[in-house]
Backbone bond lengths (Angstrom), bond angles and torsions (degrees), N, CA, C in turn:
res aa  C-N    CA-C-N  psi(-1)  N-CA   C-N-CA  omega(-1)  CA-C   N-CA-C  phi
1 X - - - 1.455 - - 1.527 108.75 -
2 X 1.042 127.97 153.83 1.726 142.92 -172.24 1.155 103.17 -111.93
3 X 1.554 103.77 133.73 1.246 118.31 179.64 1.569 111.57 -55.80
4 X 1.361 116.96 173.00 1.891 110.29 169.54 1.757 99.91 -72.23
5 X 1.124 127.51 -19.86 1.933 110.32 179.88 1.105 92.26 -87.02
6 X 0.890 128.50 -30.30 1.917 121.89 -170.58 1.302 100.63 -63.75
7 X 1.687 99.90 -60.75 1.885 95.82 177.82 1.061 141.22 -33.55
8 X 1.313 98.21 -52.95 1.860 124.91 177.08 1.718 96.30 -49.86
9 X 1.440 108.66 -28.37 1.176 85.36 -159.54 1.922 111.50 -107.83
10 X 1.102 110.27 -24.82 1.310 134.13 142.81 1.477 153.16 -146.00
11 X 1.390 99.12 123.24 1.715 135.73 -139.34 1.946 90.56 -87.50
12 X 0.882 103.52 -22.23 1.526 95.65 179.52 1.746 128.05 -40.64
13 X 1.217 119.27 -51.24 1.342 116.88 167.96 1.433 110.89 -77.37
14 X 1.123 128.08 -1.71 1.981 132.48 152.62 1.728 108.20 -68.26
15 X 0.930 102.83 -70.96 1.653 115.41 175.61 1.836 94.92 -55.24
16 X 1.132 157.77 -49.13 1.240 143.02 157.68 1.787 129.13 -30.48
17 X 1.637 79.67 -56.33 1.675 86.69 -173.10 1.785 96.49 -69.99
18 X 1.120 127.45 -58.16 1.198 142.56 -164.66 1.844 99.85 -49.62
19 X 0.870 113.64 -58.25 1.860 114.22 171.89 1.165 121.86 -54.25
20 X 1.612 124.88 6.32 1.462 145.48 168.40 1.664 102.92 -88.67
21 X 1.836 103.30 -24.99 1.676 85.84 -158.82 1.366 88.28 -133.61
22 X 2.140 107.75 28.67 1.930 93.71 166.14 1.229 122.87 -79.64
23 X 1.481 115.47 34.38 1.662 104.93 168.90 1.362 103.33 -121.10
24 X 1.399 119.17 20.44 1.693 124.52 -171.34 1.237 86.11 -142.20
25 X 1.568 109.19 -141.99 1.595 124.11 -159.38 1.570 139.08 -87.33
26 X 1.673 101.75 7.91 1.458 130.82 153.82 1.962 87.84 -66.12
27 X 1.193 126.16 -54.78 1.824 91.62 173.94 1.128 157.82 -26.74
28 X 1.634 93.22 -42.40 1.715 112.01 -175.89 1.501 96.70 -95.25
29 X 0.840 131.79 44.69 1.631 127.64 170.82 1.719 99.22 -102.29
30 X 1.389 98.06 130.66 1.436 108.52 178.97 2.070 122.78 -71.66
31 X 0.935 99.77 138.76 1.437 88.46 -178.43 1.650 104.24 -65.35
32 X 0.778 151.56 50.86 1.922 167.82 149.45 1.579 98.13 -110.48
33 X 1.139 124.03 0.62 1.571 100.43 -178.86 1.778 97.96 -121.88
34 X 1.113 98.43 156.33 1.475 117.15 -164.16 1.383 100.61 -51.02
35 X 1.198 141.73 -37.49 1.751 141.20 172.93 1.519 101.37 -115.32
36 X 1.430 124.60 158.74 0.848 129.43 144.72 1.168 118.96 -161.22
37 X 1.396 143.26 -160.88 1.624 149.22 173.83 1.225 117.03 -106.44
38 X 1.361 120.04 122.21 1.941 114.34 178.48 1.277 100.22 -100.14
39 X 1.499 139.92 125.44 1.569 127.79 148.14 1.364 130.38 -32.14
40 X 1.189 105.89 116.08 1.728 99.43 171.11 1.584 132.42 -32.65
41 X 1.283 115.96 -35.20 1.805 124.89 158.56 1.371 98.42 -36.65
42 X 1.377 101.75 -63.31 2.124 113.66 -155.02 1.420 89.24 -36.70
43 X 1.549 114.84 -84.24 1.555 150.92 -172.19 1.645 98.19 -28.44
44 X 1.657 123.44 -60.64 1.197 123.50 173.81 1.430 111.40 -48.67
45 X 1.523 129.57 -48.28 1.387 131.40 -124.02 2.165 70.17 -109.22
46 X 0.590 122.11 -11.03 1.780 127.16 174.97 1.689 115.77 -90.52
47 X 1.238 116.37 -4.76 1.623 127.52 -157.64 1.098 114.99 49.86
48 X 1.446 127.85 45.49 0.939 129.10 176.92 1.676 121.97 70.65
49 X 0.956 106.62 31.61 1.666 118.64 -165.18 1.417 96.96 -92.18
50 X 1.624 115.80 122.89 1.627 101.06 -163.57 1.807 96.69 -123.62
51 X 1.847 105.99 23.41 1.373 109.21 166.74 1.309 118.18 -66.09
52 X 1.510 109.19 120.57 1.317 124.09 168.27 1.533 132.56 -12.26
53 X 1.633 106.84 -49.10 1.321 127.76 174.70 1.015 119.32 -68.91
54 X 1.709 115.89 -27.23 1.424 112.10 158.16 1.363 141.02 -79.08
55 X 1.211 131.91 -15.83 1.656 138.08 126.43 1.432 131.49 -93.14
56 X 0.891 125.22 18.47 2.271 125.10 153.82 1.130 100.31 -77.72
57 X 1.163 95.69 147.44 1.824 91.39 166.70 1.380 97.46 -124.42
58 X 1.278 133.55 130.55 1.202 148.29 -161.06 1.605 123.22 -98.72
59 X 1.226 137.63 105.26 1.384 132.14 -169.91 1.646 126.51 -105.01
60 X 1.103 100.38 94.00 1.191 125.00 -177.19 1.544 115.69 -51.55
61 X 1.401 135.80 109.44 1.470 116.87 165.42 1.391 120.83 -75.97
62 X 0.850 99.23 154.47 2.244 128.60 172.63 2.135 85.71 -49.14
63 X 1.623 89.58 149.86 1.206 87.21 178.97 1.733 97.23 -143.71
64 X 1.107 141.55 114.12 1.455 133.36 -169.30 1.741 90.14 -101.54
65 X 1.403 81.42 131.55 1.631 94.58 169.42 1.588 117.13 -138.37
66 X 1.091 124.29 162.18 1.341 128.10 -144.68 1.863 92.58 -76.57
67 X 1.354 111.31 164.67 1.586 117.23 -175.47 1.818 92.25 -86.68
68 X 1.242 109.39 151.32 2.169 126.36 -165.92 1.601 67.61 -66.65
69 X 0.981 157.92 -79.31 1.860 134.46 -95.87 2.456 74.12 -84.99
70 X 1.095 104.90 -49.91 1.822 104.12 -173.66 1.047 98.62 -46.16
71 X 1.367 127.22 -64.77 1.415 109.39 -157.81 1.596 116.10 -94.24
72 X 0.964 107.59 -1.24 1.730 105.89 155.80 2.057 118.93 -85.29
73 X 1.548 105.22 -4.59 1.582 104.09 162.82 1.511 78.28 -96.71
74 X 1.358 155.96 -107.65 1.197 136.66 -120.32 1.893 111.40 -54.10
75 X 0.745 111.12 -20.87 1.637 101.37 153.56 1.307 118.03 -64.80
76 X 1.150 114.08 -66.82 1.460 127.19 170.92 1.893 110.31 -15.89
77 X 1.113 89.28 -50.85 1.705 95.79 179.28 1.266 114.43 -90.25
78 X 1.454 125.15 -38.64 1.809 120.35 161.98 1.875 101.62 -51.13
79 X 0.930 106.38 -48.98 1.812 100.12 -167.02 1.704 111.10 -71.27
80 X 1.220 114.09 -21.88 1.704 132.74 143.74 1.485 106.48 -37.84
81 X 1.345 101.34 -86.75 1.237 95.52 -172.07 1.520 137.47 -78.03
82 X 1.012 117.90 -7.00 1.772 139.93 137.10 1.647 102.97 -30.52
83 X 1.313 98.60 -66.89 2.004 105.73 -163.47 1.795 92.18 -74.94
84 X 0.676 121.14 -61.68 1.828 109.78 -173.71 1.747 100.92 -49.51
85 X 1.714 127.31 -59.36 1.634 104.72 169.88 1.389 127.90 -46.71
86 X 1.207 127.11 -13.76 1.263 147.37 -144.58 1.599 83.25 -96.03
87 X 1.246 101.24 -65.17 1.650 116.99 -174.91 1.651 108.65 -50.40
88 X 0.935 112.53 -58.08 1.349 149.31 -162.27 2.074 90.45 -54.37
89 X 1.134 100.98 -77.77 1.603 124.44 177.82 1.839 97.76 -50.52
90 X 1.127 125.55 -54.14 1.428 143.05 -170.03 1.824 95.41 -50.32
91 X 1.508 109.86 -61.81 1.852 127.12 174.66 1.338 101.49 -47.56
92 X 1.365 124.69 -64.42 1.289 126.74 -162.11 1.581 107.53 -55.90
93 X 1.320 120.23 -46.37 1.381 123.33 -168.29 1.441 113.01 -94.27
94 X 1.403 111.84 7.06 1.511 131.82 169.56 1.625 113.58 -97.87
95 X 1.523 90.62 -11.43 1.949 81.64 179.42 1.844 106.83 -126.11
96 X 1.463 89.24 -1.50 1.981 96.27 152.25 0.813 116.79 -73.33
97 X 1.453 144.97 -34.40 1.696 156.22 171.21 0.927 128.23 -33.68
């Protein structure tokens, strides 16, 4: 048996055991789960295209990101403080001279 990182990483003895029980409850497995079963229609109605990407269905999470006016002031203040080191570094190598 394979550890769960092993799994993640190869599904092959899942997809083995599971093709023992595609006439039972290896069916209802959602295409989101690491193996599952495509109908022969699907596979036909695809030309036979048996890329992955074309039956997984992939679930994307929600991603909240800050509103443009925020993160154009938090630049605002990195590019602040950029130009004052700038300054800062500019003095120092102005009074080595």
């Amino acid at each position: 048996m394979l550890s769960e990182a092993e799994h993640t990483k190869n599904n092959l003895p899942d997809v083995l055991a599971r093709r023992g029980q595609r006439h039972s409850s290896a069916l209802q497995r959602s295409r989101t789960d690491q193996s599952f079963f495509v109908p022969k229609a699907d596979i036909a109605g695809n030309d036979h295209d048996l890329s992955i990407n074309r039956c997984k269905e992939v679930v994307h999470a929600a991603r909240e990101h800050l509103p443009p006016q925020e993160i154009l002031a938090k630049l605002a203040v990195l590019e602040a403080e950029i130009a004052s080191g700038m300054k800062a570094l500019e003095a120092m190598l102005s009074q080595e001279a």
